[in-house]
Phi, psi and omega in degrees: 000157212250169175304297180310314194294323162318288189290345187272332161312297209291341165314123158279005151240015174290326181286353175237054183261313187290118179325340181286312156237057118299304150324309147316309179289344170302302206296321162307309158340276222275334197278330175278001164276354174270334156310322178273354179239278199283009162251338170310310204275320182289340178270354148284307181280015192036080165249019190302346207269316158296341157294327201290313165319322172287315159330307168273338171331305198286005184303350198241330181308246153036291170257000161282341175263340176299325215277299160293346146207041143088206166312305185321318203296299217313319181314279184337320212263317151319306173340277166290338155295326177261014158271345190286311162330312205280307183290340160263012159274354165286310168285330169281343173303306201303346207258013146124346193260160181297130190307282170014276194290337180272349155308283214327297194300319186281354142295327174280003184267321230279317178293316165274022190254312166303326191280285179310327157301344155292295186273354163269356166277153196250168114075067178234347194301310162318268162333329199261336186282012165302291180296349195261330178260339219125150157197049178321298169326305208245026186309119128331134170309316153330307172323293221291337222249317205288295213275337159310326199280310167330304165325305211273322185286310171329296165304322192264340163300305163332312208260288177327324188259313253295314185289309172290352181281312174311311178303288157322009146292273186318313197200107170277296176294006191270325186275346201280317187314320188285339180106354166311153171290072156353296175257020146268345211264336221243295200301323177296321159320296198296313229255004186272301209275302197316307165332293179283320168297328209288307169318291182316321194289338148324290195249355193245338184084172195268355184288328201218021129335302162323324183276351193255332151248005167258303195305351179261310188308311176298299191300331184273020181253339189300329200258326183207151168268354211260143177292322165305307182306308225300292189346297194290328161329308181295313171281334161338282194294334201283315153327279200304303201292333183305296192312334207270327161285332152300323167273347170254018167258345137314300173274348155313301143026256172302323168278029199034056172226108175292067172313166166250101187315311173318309150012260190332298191284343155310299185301331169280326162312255179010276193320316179297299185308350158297299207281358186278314178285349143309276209323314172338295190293328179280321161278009179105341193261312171339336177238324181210119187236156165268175176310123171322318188310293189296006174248347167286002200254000166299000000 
């Protein structure tokens, strides 16, 4: 390989001049902006456990939407499974039980509710490992038009609520005094992060979603008390590092190793979120902060 063909692989914008990765990169964009407002808002209220519990929600949506339009179905069918999800993970919170545990439940019903619709269906199996491993590489602009409008609704739910959300985070019974609706303020929060999973699940799949909307967030809090920073920190990190796992599946590649991209760009995000809880260590900060709420609300 010639000199030039070396610096034009090793350019971190040469490989996503071709549309097959642009796309993915559009979506990885939209997706740390979403990190930065609805992964913000689940590391204020400590909802990591309610995301992860909706990654599996959909699952039964996944083979009812397999069943009834093929590859086509599955968005859809994630879809609506993670809105059902989300309200009724509101509702059983609201009904006195511990979040914890109404995750615990709606994921184990949402999940064996899917595994049987699996296995009594024949040749679905095939459609469903797209959503569970990935497809990044091969996302289409429908995909992309689909998970973008997600994303967007998702950010603007968030965005919309942001001040009563904050607040109910910081004294959830302080707002129910004040007269917020709490538990709308709770369904919106839910049906922002089912949204943004459900997108992500698209292109990173749902087994590794979670890292694309939890890890910018979890690193810019490693980094800063201030809420505001945490927000911009977050699309940063959530930008730089997305980029940085699509160029380093471009070179891997290139060394004849067929990486998984969703993989890659998880793992690299990890890798960033270590060095950030260093960076974090050096300054001084890693051990006793107050709560992001209370230092965005100074």
């Amino acid at each position: 390989m010639t000199a030039p063909a070396i610096a034009a692989l090793l350019d971190p914008f040469t490989p996503f001049a071709v549309p097959f990765m642009a796309r993915p990169l559009l979506l990885l964009l939209a997706l740390a902006v979403a990190a930065g407002t609805v992964g913000v808002l689940v590391h204020l209220r400590r909802l990591e456990f309610s995301a992860d519990g909706l990654t599996h929600a959909v699952f039964p949506g996944l083979a009812i939407g397999a069943v009834l339009g093929g590859a086509a179905g599955l968005l859809p069918g994630a879809i609506g499974a993670a809105l059902v999800a989300a309200v009724v993970l509101a509702l059983i919170a609201r009904r006195g039980q511990p979040r914890d545990t109404a995750v615990a439940i709606v994921l184990t019903s949402f999940f064996s509710l899917g595994v049987v619709l699996v296995s009594a269906t024949e040749g679905i199996a095939g459609s469903l490992s797209d959503f569970f491993f990935g497809r990044l590489l091969t996302i289409t602009w429908g995909d992309l038009w689909i998970a973008l409008a997600l994303i967007a609704v998702g950010v603007a739910l968030v965005a919309a609520t942001a001040r009563a959300q904050l607040f109910a985070a910081f004294d959830a019974a302080g707002a129910r005094r004040a007269g917020l609706p709490v538990l709308a303020l709770e369904m919106i929060g839910t049906v922002a992060v089912a949204l943004v999973v459900v997108a992500a699940s698209a292109s990173v799949g749902t087994l590794l979603a979670l890292a694309v909307v939890i890890v910018p967030a979890a690193a810019a809090r490693a980094v800063t008390g201030s809420l505001r920073a945490a927000i911009v920190v977050a699309i940063l990190f959530g930008a730089v590092t997305g980029w940085l796992g699509l160029w380093l599946v471009v070179q891997l590649a290139e060394l004849g190793l067929d990486a998984a991209p969703g993989a890659t760009v998880a793992l690299t995000m990890i890798a960033g979120y270590l060095l950030a809880l260093a960076a974090g260590a050096v300054r001084g900060r890693g051990r006793r902060r107050a709560p992001l709420a209370v230092a965005g609300t100074r």
